[in-house]
N, C-alpha and C positions, 0 to 999 in steps of 0.2 A: 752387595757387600755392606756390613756393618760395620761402624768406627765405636768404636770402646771407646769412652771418656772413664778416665778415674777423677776420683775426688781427691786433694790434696788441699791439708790444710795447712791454713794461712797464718804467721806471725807478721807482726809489723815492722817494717822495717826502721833498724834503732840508728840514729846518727848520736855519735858520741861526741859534743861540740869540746866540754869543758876540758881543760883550764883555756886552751884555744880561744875561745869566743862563749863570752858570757852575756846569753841576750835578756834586755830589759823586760819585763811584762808589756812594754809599751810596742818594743821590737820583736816581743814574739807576738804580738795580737796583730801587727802590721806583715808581718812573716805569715801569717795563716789566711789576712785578707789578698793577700796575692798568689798566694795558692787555694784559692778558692773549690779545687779539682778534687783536694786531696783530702783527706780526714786526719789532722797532726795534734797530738795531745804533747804533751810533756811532761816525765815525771817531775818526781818530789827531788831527788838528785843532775834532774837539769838534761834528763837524753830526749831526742825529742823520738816519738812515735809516729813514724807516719803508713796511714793505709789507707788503701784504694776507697775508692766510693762501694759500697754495699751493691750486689748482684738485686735483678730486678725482685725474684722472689723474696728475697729480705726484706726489702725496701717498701713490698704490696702487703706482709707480716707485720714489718713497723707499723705500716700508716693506721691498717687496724686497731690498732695497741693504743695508739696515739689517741685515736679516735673514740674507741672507748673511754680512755682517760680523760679525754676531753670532754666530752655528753657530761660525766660525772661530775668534774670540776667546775661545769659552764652553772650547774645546776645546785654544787655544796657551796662555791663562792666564798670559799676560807681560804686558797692557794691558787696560785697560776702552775700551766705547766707548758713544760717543753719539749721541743723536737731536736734529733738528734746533732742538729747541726750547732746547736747552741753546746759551748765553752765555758766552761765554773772553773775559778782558782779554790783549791782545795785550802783548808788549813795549813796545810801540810806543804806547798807549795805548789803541788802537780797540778797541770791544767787539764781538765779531762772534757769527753765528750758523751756523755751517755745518751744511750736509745733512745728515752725519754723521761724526763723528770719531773719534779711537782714539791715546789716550795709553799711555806704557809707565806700569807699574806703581811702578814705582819712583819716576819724575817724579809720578804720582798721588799717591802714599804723603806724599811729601815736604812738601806743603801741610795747612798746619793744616784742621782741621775747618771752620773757617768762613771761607776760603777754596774750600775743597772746595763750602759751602752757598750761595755768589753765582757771579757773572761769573769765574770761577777765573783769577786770574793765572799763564793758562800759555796758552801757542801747542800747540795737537796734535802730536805727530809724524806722522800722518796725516788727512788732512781731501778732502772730497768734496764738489763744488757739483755741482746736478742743474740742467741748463738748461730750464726748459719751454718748453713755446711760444712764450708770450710775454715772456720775455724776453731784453733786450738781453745780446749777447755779449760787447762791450767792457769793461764792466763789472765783470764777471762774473773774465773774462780779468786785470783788475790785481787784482780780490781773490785768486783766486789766488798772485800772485805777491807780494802781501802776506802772504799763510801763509807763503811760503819765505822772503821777505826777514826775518820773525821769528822763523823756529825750525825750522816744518815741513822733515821728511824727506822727504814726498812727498803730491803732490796730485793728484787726479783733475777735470777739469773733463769732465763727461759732459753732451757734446749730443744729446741725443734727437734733438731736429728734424731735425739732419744726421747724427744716428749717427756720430759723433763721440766720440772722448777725446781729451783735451788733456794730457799729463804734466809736472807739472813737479819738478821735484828740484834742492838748490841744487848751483852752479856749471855746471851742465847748461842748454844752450838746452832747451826748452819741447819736447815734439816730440807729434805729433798723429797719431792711429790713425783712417783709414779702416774702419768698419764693422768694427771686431773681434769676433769672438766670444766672447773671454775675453780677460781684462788681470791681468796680475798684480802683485803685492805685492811679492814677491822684490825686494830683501835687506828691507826693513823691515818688512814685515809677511810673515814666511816660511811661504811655504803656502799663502799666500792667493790665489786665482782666484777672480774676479768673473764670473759668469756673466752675458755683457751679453744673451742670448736672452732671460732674461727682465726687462730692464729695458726694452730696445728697445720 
């Protein structure tokens, strides 16, 4: 006997606190260390986002990603970058989490040390959402274009499911790669080839 699994995608689950309860930057960064399980952003309008930890296949997809991005960056030495579990205060307010990111060093430098140790008030110059299976694209697709409307230089939205990239960059329509085998960084991240063989 065979068991059928369907796939069913995922939205975040929205707690709507405001006018109720309005938490500090200091009480939502204390609210996220004690939920340490959960993956919790919150927008520009104050709802917080919370969702599960990434499924294992995602999770062995990031770490590659990561890992490319990292050889590169260990070796350009202009920017640090990060992993998903790391938290950025947007311009705009929202606190987000992306796949992985990569500031210039100098925009890093420039934030006090305890700045540097929360939700770091700075938008990426580069940032990267990984779609998994299960989740919704739409979504996904405006947080993107939340990275560029606050700062970012460039964004990767990478569809597994459909073997997909989605590029965005500002004042640039959005433009979308069929099945690429590599993508690159050029001008903002110079050098940089993502090897999508092994994320696919």
């Amino acid at each position: 006997m065979t068991e059928a699994t369907t796939q069913v995608e995922n939205s975040p689950l929205v707690l709507h606190l405001h006018p109720i309860i309005n938490l500090t930057d200091e009480q939502f960064f204390e609210f996220c260390q004690i939920n340490r399980d959960l993956r919790i952003e919150r927008t520009a309008t104050g709802e917080l986002l919370i969702m599960p930890p990434t499924g294992s296949d995602t999770g062995n997809r990031n770490a590659k990603l990561i890992v490319q991005l990292g050889i590169w960056a260990e070796r350009d030495g202009m920017g640090i970058y990060f992993d998903s579990s790391t938290g950025f205060t947007l311009p705009n307010g929202a606190k987000v989490s992306p796949d992985t990111a990569w500031v210039k060093l100098e925009r890093w430098n420039a934030l006090t040390p305890e700045q540097q140790q929360t939700f770091a008030p700075i938008c990426p110059d580069f940032v990267v959402e990984l779609r998994s299976a299960s989740d919704n694209l739409t979504p996904l697709k405006t947080k993107m274009q939340e990275y560029i409307n606050n700062g970012a230089l460039l964004g990767w939205l990478i569809d597994c499911k459909k073997r997909q990239v989605y590029i965005y960059r500002p004042g640039v329509a959005m433009e979308c790669l069929d099945n690429p085998a590599t993508v690159s960084g050029d001008p903002v991240l110079p050098g940089f080839v993502l090897d999508l063989s092994k994320i696919w």
